[in-house]
Z-matrix of the N, CA and C atoms (Angstrom, degrees):
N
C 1 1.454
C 2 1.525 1 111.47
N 3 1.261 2 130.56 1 -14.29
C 4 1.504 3 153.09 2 -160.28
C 5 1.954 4 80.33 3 -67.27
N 6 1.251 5 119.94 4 -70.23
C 7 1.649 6 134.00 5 -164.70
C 8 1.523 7 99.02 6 -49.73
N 9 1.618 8 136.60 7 -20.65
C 10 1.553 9 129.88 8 -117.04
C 11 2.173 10 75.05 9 -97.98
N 12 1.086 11 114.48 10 128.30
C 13 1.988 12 110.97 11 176.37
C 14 1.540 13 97.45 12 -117.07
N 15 1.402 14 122.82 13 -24.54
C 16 1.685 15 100.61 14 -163.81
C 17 1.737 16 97.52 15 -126.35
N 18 1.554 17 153.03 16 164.27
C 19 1.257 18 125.07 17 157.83
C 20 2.296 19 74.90 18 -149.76
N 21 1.534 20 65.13 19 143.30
C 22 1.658 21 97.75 20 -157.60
C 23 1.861 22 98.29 21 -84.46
N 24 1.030 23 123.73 22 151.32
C 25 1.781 24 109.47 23 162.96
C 26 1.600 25 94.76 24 152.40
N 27 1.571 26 106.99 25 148.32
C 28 1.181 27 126.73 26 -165.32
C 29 1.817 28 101.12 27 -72.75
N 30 1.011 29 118.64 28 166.52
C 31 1.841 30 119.64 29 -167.60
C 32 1.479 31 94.12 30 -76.29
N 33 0.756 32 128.96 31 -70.08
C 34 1.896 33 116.63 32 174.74
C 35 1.681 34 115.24 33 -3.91
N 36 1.409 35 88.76 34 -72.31
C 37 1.376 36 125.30 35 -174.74
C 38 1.645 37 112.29 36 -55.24
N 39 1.235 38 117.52 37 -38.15
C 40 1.629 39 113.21 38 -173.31
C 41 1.901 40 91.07 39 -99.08
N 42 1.312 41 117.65 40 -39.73
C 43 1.266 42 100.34 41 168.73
C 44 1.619 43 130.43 42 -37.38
N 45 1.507 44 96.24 43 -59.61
C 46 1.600 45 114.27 44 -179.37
C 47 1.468 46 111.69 45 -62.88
N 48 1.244 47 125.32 46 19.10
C 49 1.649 48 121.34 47 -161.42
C 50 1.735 49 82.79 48 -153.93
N 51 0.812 50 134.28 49 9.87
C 52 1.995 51 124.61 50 -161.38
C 53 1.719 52 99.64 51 -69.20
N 54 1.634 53 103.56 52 -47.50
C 55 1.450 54 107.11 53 -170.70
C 56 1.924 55 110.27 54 -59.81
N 57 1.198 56 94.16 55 -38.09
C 58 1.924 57 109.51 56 169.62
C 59 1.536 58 107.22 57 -57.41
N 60 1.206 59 121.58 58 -54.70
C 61 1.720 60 115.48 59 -166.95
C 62 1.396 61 108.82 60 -87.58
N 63 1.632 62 121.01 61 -22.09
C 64 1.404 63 135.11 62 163.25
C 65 1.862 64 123.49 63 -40.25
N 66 1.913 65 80.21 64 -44.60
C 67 1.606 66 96.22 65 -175.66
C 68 1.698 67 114.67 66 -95.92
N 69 1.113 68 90.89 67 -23.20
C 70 1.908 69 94.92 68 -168.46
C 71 1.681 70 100.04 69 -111.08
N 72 1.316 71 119.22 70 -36.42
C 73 1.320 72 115.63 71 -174.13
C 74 1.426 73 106.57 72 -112.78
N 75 0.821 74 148.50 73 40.61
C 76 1.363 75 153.69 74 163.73
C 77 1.810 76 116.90 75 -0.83
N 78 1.237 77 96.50 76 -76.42
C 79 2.005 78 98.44 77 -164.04
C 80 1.976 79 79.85 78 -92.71
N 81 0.740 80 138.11 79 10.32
C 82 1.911 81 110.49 80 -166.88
C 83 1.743 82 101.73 81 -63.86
N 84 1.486 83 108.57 82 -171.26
C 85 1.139 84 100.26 83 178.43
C 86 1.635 85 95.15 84 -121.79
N 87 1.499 86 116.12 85 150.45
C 88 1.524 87 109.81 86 -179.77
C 89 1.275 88 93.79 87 -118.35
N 90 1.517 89 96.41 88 162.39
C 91 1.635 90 104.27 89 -177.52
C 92 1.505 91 110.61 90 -175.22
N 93 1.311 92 103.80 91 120.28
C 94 1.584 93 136.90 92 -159.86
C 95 1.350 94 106.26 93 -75.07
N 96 1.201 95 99.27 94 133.41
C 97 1.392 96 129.44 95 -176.81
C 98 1.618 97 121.22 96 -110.62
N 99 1.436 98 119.45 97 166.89
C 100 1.421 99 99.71 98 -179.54
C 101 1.512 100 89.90 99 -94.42
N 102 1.296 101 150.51 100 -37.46
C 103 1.356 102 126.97 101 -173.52
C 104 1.480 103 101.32 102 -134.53
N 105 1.378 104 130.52 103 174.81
C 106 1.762 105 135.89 104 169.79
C 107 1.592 106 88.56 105 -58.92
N 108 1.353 107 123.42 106 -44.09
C 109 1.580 108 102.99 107 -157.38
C 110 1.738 109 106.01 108 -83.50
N 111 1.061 110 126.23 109 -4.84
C 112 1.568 111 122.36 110 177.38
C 113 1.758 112 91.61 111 -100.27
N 114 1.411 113 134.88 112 -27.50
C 115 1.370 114 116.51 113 165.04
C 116 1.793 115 117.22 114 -67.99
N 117 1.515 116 125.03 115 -7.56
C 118 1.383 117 94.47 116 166.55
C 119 1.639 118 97.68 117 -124.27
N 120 1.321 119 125.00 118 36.83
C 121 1.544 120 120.00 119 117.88
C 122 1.500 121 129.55 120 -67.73
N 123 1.040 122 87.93 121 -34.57
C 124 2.086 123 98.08 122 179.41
C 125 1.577 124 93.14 123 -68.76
N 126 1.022 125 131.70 124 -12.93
C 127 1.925 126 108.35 125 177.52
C 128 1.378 127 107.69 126 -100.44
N 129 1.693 128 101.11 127 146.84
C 130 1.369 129 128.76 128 174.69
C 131 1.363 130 113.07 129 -103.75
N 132 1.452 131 103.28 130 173.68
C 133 1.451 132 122.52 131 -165.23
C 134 1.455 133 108.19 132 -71.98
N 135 1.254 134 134.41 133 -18.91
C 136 1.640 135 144.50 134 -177.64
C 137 1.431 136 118.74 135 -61.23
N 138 1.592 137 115.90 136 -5.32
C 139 1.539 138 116.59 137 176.19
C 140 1.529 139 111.69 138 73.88
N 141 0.907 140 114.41 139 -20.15
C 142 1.732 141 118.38 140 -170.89
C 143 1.557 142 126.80 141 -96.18
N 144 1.691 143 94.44 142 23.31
C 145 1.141 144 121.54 143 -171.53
C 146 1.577 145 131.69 144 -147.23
N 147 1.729 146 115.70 145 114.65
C 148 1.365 147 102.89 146 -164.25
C 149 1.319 148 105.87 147 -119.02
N 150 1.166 149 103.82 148 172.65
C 151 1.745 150 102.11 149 150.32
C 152 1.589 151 127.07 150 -146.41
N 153 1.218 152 116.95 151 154.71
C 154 1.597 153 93.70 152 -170.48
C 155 1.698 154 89.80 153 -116.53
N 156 1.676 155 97.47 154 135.20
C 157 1.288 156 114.33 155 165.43
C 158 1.090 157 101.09 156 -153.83
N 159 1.772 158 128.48 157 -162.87
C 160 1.306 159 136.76 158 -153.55
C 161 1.504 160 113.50 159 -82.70
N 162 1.320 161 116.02 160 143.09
C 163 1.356 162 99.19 161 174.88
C 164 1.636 163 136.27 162 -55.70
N 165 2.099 164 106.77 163 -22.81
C 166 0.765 165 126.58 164 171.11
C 167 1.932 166 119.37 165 -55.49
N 168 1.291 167 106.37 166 -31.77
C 169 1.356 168 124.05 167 172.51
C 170 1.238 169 118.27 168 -71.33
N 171 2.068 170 119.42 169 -46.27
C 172 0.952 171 90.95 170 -159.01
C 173 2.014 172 98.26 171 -89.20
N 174 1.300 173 126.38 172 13.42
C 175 1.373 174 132.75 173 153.34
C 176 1.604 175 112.85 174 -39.65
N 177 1.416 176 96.18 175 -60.97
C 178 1.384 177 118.27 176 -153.15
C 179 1.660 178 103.64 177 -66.89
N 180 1.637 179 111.08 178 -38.01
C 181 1.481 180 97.57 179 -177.26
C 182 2.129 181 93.18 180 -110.19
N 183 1.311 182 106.69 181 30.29
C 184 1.559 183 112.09 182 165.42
C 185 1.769 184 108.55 183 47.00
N 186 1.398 185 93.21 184 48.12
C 187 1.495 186 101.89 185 -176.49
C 188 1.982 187 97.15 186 -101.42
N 189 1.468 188 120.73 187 152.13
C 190 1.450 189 134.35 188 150.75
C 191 1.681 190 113.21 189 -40.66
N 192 1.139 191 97.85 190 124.71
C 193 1.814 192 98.06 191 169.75
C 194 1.613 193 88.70 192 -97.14
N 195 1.613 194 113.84 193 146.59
C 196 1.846 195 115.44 194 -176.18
C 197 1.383 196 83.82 195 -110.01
N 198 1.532 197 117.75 196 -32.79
C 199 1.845 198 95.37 197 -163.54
C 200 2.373 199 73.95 198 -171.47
N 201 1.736 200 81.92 199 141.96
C 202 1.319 201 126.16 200 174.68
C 203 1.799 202 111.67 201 -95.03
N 204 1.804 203 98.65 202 166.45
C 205 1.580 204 94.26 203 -176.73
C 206 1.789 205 125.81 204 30.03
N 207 1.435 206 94.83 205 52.23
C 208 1.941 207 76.04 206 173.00
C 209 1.323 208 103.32 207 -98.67
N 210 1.223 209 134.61 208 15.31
C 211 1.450 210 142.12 209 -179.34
C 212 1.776 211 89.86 210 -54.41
N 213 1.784 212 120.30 211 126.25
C 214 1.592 213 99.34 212 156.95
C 215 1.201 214 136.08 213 -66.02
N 216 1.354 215 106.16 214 -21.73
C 217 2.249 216 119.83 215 167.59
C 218 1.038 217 104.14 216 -89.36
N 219 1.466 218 122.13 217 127.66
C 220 1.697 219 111.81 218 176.98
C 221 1.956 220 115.76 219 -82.31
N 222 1.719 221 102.45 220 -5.76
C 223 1.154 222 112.85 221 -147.45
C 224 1.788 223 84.22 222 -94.45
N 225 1.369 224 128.41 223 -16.62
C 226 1.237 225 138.78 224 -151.96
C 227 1.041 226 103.25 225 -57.22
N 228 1.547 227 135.88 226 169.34
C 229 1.628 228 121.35 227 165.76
C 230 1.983 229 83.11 228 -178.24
N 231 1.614 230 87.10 229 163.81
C 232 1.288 231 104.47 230 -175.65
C 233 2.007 232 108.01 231 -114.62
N 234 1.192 233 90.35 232 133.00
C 235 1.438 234 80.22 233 171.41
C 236 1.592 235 118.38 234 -110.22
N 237 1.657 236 108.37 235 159.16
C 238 1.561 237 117.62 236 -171.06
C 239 1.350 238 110.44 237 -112.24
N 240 1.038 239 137.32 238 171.65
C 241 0.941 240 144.96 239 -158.68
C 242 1.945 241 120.31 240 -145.49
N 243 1.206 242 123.97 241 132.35
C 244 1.578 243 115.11 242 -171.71
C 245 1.748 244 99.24 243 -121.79
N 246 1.301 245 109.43 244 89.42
C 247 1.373 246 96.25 245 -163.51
C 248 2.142 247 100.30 246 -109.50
N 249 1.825 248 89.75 247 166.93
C 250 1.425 249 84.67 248 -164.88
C 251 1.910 250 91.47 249 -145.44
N 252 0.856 251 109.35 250 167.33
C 253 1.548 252 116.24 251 -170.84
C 254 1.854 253 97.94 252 -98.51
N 255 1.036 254 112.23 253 -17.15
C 256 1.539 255 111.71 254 163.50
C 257 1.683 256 122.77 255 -87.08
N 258 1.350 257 120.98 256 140.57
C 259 1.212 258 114.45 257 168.95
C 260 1.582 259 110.80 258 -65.66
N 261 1.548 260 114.22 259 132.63
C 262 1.696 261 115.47 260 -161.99
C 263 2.049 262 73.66 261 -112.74
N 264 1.817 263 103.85 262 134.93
C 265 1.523 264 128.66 263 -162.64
C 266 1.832 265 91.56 264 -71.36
N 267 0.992 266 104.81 265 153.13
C 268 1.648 267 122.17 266 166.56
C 269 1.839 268 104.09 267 60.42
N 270 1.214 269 128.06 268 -144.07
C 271 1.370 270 154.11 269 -177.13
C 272 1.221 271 101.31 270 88.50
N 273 1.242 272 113.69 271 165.51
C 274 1.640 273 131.06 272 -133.48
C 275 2.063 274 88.86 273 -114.44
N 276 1.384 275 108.76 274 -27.48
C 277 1.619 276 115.76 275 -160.28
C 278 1.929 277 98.59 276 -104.06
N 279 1.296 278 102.45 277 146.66
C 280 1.623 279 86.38 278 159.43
C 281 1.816 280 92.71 279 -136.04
N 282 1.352 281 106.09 280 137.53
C 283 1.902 282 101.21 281 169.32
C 284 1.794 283 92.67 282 -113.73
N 285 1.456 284 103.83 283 142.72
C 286 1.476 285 131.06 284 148.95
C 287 1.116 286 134.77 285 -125.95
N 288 1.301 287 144.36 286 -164.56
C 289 1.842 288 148.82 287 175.27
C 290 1.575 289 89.19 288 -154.18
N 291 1.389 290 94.19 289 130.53
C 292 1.511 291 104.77 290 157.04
C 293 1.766 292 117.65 291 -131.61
N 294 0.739 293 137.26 292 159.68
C 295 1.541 294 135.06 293 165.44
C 296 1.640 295 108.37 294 -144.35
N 297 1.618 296 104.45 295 133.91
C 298 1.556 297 117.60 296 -168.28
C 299 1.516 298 92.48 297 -81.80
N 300 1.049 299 109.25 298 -171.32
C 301 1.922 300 123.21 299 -168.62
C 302 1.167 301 116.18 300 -105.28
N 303 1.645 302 112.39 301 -11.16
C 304 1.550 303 118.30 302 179.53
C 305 1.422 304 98.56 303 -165.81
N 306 1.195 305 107.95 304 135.71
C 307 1.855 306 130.45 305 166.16
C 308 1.677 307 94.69 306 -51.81
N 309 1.397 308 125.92 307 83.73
C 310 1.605 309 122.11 308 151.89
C 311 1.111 310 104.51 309 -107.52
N 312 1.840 311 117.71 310 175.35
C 313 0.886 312 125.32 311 154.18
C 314 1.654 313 126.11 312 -56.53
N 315 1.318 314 128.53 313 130.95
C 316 1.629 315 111.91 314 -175.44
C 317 1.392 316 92.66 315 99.57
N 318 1.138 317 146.84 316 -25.07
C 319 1.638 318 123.62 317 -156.40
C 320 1.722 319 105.71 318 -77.78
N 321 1.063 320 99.67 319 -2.24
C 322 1.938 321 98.81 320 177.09
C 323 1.508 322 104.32 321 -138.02
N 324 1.529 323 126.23 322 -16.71
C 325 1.234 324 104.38 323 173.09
C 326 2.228 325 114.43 324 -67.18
N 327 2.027 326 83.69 325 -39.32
C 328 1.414 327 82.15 326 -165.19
C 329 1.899 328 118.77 327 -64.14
N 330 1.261 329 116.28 328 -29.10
C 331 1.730 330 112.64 329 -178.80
C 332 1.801 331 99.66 330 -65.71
N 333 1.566 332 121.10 331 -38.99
C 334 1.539 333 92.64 332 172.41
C 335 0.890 334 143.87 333 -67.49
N 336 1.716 335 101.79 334 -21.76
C 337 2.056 336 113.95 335 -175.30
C 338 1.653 337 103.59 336 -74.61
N 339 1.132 338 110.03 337 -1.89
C 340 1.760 339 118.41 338 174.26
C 341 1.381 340 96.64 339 -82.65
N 342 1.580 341 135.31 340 -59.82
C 343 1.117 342 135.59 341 -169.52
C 344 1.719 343 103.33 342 -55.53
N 345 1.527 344 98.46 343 -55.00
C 346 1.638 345 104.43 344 173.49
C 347 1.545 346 110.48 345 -43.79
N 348 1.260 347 114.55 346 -95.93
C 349 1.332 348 111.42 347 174.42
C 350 1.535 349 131.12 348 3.45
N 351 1.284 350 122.70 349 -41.81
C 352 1.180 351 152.02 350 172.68
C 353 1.240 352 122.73 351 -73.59
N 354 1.644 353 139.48 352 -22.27
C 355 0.967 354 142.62 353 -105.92
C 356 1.422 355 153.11 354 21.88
N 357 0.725 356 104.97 355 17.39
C 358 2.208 357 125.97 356 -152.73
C 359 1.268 358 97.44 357 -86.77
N 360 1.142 359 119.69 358 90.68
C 361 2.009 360 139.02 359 171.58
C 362 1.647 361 87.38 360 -55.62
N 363 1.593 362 88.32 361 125.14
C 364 2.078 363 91.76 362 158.07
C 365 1.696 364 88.29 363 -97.76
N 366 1.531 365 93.00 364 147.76
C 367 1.044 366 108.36 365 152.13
C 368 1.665 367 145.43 366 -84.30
N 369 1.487 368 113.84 367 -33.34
C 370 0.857 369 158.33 368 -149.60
C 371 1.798 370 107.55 369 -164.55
N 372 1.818 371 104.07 370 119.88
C 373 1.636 372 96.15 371 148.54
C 374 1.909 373 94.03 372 -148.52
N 375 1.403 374 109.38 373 144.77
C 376 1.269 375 129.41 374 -179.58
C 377 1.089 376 87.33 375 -126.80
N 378 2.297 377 98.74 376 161.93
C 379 1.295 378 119.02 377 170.58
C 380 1.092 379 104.24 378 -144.09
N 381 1.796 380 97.55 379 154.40
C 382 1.731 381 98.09 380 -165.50
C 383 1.917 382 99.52 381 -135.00
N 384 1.533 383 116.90 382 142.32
C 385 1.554 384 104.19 383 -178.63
C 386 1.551 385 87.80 384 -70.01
N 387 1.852 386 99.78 385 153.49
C 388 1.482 387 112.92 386 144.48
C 389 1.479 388 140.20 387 -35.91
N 390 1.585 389 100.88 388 -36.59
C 391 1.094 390 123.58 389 -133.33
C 392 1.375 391 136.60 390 41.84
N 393 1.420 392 116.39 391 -16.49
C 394 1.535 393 98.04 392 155.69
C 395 1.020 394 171.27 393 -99.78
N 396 1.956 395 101.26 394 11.06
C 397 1.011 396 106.04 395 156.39
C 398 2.136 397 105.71 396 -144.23
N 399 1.325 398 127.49 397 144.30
C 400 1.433 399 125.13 398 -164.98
C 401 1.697 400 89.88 399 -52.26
N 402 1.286 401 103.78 400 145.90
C 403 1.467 402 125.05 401 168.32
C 404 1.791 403 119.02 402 69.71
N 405 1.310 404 109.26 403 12.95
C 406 1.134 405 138.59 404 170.30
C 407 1.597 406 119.76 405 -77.73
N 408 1.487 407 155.97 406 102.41
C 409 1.198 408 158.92 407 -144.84
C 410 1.494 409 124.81 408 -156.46
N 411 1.703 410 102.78 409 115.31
C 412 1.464 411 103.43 410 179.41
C 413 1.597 412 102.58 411 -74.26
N 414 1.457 413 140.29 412 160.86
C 415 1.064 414 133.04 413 155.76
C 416 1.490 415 115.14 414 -131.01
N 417 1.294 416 109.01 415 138.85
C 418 1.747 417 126.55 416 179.92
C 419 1.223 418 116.32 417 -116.40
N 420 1.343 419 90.84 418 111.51
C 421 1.967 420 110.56 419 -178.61
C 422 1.561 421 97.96 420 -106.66
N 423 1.735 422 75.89 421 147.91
C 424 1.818 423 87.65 422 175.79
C 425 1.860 424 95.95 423 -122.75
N 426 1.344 425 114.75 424 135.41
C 427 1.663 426 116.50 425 -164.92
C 428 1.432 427 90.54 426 -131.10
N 429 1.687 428 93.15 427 142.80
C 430 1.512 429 111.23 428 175.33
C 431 1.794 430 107.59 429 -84.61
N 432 1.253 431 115.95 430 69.61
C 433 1.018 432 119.04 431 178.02
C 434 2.150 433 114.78 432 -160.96
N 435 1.519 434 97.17 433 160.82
C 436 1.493 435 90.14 434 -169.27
C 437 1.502 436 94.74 435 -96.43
N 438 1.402 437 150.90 436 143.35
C 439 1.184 438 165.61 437 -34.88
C 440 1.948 439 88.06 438 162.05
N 441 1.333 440 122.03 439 -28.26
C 442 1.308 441 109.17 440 -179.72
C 443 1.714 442 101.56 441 -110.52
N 444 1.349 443 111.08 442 26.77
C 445 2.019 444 107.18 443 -169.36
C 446 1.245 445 93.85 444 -93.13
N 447 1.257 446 119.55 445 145.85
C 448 1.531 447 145.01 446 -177.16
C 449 1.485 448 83.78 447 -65.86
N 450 1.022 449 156.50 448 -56.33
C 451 1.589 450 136.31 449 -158.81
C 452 1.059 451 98.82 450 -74.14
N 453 1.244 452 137.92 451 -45.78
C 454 1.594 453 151.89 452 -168.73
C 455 1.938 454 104.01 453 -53.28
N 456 1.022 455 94.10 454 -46.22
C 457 1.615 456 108.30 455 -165.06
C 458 1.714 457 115.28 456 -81.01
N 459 1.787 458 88.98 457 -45.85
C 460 1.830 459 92.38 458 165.25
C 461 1.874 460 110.68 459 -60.51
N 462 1.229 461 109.72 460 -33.28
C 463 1.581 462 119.23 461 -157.67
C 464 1.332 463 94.25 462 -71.23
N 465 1.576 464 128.94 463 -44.22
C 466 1.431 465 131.28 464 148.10
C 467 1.313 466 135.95 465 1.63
N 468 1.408 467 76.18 466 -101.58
C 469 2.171 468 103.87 467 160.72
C 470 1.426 469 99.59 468 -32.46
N 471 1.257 470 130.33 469 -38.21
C 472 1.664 471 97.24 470 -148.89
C 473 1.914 472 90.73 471 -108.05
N 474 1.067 473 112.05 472 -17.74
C 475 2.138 474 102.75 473 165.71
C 476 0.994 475 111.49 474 -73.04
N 477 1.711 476 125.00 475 -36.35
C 478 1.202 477 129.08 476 -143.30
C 479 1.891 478 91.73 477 -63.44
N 480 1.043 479 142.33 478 -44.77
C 481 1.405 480 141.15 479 -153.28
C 482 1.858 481 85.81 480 -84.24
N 483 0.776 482 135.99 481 -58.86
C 484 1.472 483 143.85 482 174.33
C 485 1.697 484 112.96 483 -28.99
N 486 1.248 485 117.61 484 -37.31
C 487 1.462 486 122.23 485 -168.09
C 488 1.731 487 118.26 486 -107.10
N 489 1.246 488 81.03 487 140.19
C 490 1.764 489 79.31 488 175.67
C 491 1.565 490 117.59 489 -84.15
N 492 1.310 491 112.75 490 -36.68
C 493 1.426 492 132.45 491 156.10
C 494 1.588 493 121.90 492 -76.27
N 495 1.434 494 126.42 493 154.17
C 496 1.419 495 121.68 494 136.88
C 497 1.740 496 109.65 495 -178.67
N 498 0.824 497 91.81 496 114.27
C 499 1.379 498 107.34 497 171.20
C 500 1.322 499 138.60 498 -128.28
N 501 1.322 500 112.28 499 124.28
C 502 1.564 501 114.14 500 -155.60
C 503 1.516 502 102.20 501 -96.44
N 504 1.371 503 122.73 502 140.26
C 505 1.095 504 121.60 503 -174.25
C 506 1.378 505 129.86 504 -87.16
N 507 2.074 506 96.06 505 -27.21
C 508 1.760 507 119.58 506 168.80
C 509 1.924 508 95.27 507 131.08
N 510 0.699 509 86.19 508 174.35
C 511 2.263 510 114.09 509 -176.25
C 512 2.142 511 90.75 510 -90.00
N 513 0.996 512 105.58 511 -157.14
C 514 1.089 513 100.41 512 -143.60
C 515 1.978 514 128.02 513 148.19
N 516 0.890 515 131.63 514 87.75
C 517 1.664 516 138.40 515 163.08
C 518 1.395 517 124.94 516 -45.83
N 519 1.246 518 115.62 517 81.46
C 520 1.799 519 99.22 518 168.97
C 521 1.302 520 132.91 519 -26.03
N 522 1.087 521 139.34 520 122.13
C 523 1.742 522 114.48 521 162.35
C 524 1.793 523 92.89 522 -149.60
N 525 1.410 524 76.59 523 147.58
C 526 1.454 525 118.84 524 -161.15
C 527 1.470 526 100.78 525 -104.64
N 528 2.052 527 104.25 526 115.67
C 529 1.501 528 93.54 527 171.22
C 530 1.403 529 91.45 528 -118.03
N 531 1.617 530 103.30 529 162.46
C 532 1.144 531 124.56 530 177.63
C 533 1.965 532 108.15 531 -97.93
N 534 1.324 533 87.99 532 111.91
C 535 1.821 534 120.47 533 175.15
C 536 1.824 535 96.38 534 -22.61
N 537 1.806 536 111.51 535 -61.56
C 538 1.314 537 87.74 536 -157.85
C 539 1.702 538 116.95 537 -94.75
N 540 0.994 539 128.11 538 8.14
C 541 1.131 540 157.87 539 160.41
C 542 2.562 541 109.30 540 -68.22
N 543 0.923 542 74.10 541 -53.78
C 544 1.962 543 88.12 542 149.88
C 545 1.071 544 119.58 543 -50.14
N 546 1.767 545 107.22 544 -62.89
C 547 1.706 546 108.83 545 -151.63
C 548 1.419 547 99.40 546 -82.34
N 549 1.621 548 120.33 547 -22.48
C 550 1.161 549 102.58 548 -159.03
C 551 1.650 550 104.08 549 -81.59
């Protein structure tokens, strides 16, 4: 690994690994890719060049794994997505983004205590800047609910006038694969 100067991988990907290349790769140079699988097209035959993606990948293009788990969270994981231009009937999940019209106090407690109120478990809520103005925030909830349920729909109606944003992403089925059942 002493030879290794460039290691290839999409920004997710070199983020989630920083404490790994921090400790073992120190001076290399990193450089972002749009996915793990277009970073080990970007490597050449000179050895002095890696990339970190899935083990499943590096099978697939019959590349050397040098080193496993460099993720710094072991618990970390990426999720995929099966998306379709039709609404697909039922699923157990619904994801949206909403963003209020002004940074107040209340502008994110009050659209969840509606979901609450209701019963509607989030599963998931992230926040993202606007970017256009400081203290400004899209937010993405993930709800234990299907996207056509009468609670779901009233809980709607009553943010929808509240937000400057909202966009629903669709309902949706969890499923859970098991890693070694993948690799093999």
């Amino acid at each position: 690994m002493a030879d290794i100067k460039i290691v290839y991988s999409h920004p997710q990907a070199l983020a989630q690994c920083q404490g790994w290349l921090e400790h073992f790769l120190p001076s290399v140079q990193l450089v972002a890719t749009n996915s793990t699988t277009e970073a080990l097209q970007c490597l050449d035959k000179d050895h002095n060049e890696v990339a970190i993606a899935s083990e499943r990948a590096a099978k697939l293009y019959t590349l050397p794994v040098l080193a496993s788990a460099i993720n710094d969270y072991p618990d970390n994981f990426t999720r995929f997505w099966v998306l379709s231009l039709q609404p697909s009937p039922g699923g157990s999940h619904t994801s949206l983004a909403f963003s209020p019209p002004a940074n107040i106090p209340g502008s994110l407690s009050k659209p969840l205590q509606v979901f609450a109120r209701r019963g509607i478990n989030l599963s998931r809520i992230e926040s993202r800047p606007t970017k256009r103005l400081l203290g400004e925030y899209i937010f993405f909830i993930e709800l234990e609910s299907d996207l056509y349920a009468p609670l779901f729909k009233a809980a709607l109606e009553e943010i929808i006038p509240d937000q400057e944003i909202l966009k629903i992403f669709g309902s949706y089925t969890l499923i859970t694969v098991d890693n070694s059942t993948v690799n093999s």
